[in-house]
N, C-alpha and C positions, 0 to 999 in steps of 0.2 A: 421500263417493261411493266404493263400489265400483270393483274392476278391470271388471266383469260390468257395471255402470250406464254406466262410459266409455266403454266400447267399444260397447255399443248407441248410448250420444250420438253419439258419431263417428261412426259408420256413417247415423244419419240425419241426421246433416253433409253426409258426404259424398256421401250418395242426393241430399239436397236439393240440392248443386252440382254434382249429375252430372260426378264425377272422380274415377270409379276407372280406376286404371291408368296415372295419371302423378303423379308426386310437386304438390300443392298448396301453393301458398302464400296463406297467410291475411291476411286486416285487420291481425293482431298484430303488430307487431316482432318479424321472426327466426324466426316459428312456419309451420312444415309438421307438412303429415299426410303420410302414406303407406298409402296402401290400394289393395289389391289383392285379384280373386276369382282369380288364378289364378299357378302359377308365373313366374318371369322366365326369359329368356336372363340368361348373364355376361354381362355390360357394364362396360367402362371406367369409372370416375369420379374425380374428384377431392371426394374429401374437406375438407373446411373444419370449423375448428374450431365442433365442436358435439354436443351431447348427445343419444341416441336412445332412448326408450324404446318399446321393443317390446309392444304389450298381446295380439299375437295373432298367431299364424304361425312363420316361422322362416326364419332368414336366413344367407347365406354369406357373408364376405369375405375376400379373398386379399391380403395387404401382404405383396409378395415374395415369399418361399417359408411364410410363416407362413398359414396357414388357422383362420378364426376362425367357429366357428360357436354361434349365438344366439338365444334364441326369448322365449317368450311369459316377462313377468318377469324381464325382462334388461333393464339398462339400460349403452348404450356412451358413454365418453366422449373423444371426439376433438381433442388437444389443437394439432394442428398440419393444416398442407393437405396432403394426404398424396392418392398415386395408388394406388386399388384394383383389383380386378376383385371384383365382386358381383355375386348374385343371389337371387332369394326361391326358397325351396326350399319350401313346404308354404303353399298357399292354397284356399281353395274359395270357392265363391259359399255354403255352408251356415256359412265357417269363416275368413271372408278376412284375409291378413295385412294387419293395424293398423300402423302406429307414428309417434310424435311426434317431432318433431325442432326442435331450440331453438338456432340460430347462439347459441354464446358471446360476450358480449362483455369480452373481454380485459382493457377498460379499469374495468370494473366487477370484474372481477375483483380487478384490482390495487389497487381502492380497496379491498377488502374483508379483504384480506391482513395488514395489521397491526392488524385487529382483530380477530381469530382467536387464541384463547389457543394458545401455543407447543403444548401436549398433542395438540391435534385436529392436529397436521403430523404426525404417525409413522405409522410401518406404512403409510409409502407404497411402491404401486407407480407404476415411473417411465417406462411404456410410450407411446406417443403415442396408442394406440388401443387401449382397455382396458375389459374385459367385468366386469360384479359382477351380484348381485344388485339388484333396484331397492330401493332404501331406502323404506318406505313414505311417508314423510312429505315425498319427493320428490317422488313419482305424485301425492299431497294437491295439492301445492301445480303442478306440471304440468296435476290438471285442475281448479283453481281459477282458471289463466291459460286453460282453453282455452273455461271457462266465461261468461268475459267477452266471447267471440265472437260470444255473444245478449245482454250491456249494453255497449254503447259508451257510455254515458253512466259507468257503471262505472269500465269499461276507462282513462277518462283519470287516473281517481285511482288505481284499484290496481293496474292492468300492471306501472308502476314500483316496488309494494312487491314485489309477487308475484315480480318476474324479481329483485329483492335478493335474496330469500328462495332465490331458486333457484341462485343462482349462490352464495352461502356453502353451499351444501351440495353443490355439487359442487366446490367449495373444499377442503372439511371430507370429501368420501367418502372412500371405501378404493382406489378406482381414481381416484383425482382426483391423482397423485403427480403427473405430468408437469404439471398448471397449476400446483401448489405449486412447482414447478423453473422452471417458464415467466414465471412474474410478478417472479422473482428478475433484475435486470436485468442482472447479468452471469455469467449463470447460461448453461452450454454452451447448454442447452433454446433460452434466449431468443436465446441467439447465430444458432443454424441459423433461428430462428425470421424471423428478421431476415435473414437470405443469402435465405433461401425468399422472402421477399418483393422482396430485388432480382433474383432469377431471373425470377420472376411481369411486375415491371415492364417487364424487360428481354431477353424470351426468345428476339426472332428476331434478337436481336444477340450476335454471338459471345461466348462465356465464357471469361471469363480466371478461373479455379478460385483459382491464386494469389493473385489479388489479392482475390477475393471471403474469404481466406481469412484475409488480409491485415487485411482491414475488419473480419472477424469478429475479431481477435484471438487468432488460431489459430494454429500451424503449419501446414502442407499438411497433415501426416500426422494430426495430431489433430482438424483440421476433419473432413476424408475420412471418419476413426472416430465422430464423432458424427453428422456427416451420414448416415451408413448406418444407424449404430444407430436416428436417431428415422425416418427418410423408408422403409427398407428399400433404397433406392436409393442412384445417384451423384449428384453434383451433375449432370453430363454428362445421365446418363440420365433426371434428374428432367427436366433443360431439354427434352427430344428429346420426354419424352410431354406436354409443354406446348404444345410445337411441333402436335403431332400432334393433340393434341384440341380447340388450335381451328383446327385447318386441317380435322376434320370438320365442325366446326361452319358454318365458312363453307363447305364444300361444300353442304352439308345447305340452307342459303340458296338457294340457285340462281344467286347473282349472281358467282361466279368459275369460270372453270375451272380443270380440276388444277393445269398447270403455273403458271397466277398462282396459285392458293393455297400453292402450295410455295415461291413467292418471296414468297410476304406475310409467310408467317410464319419464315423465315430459311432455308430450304434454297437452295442454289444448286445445286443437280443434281435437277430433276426425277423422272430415274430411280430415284436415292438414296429419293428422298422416298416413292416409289411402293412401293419394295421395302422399306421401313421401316414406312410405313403399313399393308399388306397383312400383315407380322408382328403388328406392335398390334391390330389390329382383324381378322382374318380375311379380309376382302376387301381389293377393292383398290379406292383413291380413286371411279372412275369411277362403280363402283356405292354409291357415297353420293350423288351427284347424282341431285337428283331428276329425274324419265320425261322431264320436257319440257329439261330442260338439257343443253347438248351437249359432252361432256370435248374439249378439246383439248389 
């Protein structure tokens, strides 16, 4: 299959599911689409580990002060949860931005690791979020899994070769360095990898950085340095925009108002919360409640 035959498939995918213009999640395990006929605003996101390839359009992302931009025959691989600001910069209804996207799983990864001859590990790069070219035999085997979306009968036998096949080659890429770091288990990479998820478990409860750093097997000072280097952030500030985006999300609900959402998810000063929120996202709480909901 063509880059030119997939993207026509997708498109009358996603005609036939009427869902342009929010990210899709499919029957597959871990598989989205992404289509759109027209620009985005930036938007907030958190990142999770996973692979994108781009078949059409062109895209921005901001991790910290770094500005990553990306388009048609680019494929990103994200190896940790990381906070963005993104947007689609080039779409049309004659032209619309494509892209696939495959949650990694980690655990497959790390099975696949010691059978990789030592040669395919070099000439890594060791970034958490990292742009190359798509490997063709990549895109192959990407729209061999997206093909099975018309046999489920298929799909129960090969999903499971296909997403092998797919996850040793992003094992084995040029931008694949930080999973090669990541599956090492006491490797910095998996270390932060492991703090991020007791922040995640535990974010509207105060942080004791030391002690997280502690568990990590760090110093203060050389957690702090790797922390920054993979997240672009602090521990502190990773927690605050966790805080914050799902205290949009429960606004976005209807079923809280401000000030209980700012004590659900760990603030104890409402005002705090307000003037904190209103930097991350441009407005302020109130106006994320929807028309019929009343902020108090």
């Amino acid at each position: 299959m063509t880059n030119t035959d997939l993207i026509e498939r997708i498109c009358a995918y996603v005609d036939r599911k009427d869902h342009w213009g929010v990210p899709m999640e499919t029957e597959l395990p871990g598989f989205f689409i992404l289509a759109t006929k027209e620009p985005t605003a930036l938007e907030c996101y958190l990142y999770h580990a996973v692979v994108c390839l781009i078949l059409q359009g062109h895209k921005e992302t901001m991790l910290g002060e770094r500005v990553i931009e990306y388009g048609e025959g680019s494929s990103v691989i994200n190896s940790h949860d990381l906070h963005v600001n993104a947007r689609v910069t080039e779409a049309s209804a004659a032209k619309p931005y494509l892209a696939v996207v495959l949650t990694i799983d980690l655990d497959l990864i790390r099975s696949l690791y010691n059978e990789v001859e030592e040669s395919r590990m070099t000439g890594e790069q060791a970034g958490a979020l990292e742009i190359s070219d798509t490997d063709p035999a990549l895109l192959n085997a990407m729209a061999r899994y997206f093909d099975l979306l018309d046999n489920p009968a298929d799909a129960k036998v090969m999903a499971p070769l296909i997403l092998k096949e797919i996850h040793y080659r992003l094992l084995t890429a040029p931008h694949g360095g930080m999973l090669r770091k990541l599956v090492q288990r006491n490797s910095p990479a998996s270390r932060i990898s492991r703090a991020i998820q007791t922040i995640r478990q535990d974010f509207a409860e105060p942080l004791a950085v030391a002690e997280l750093a502690d568990t990590a097997g760090m110093s203060a000072s050389s957690f702090h340095e790797h922390f920054k280097t993979i997240t672009a952030t602090t521990p502190l500030q990773y927690q605050k925009d966790l805080r914050l985006m799902e205290a949009r999300r429960l606004l976005s609900e209807g079923q809280l108002s401000v000030s209980t959402a700012a004590f659900e998810v760990g603030y104890e000063s409402p005002t705090q919360f307000s003037r904190e929120y209103s930097r991350k996202f441009g407005v302020s709480p109130s106006r994320d409640l929807p028309r019929e909901a009343v902020a108090v």
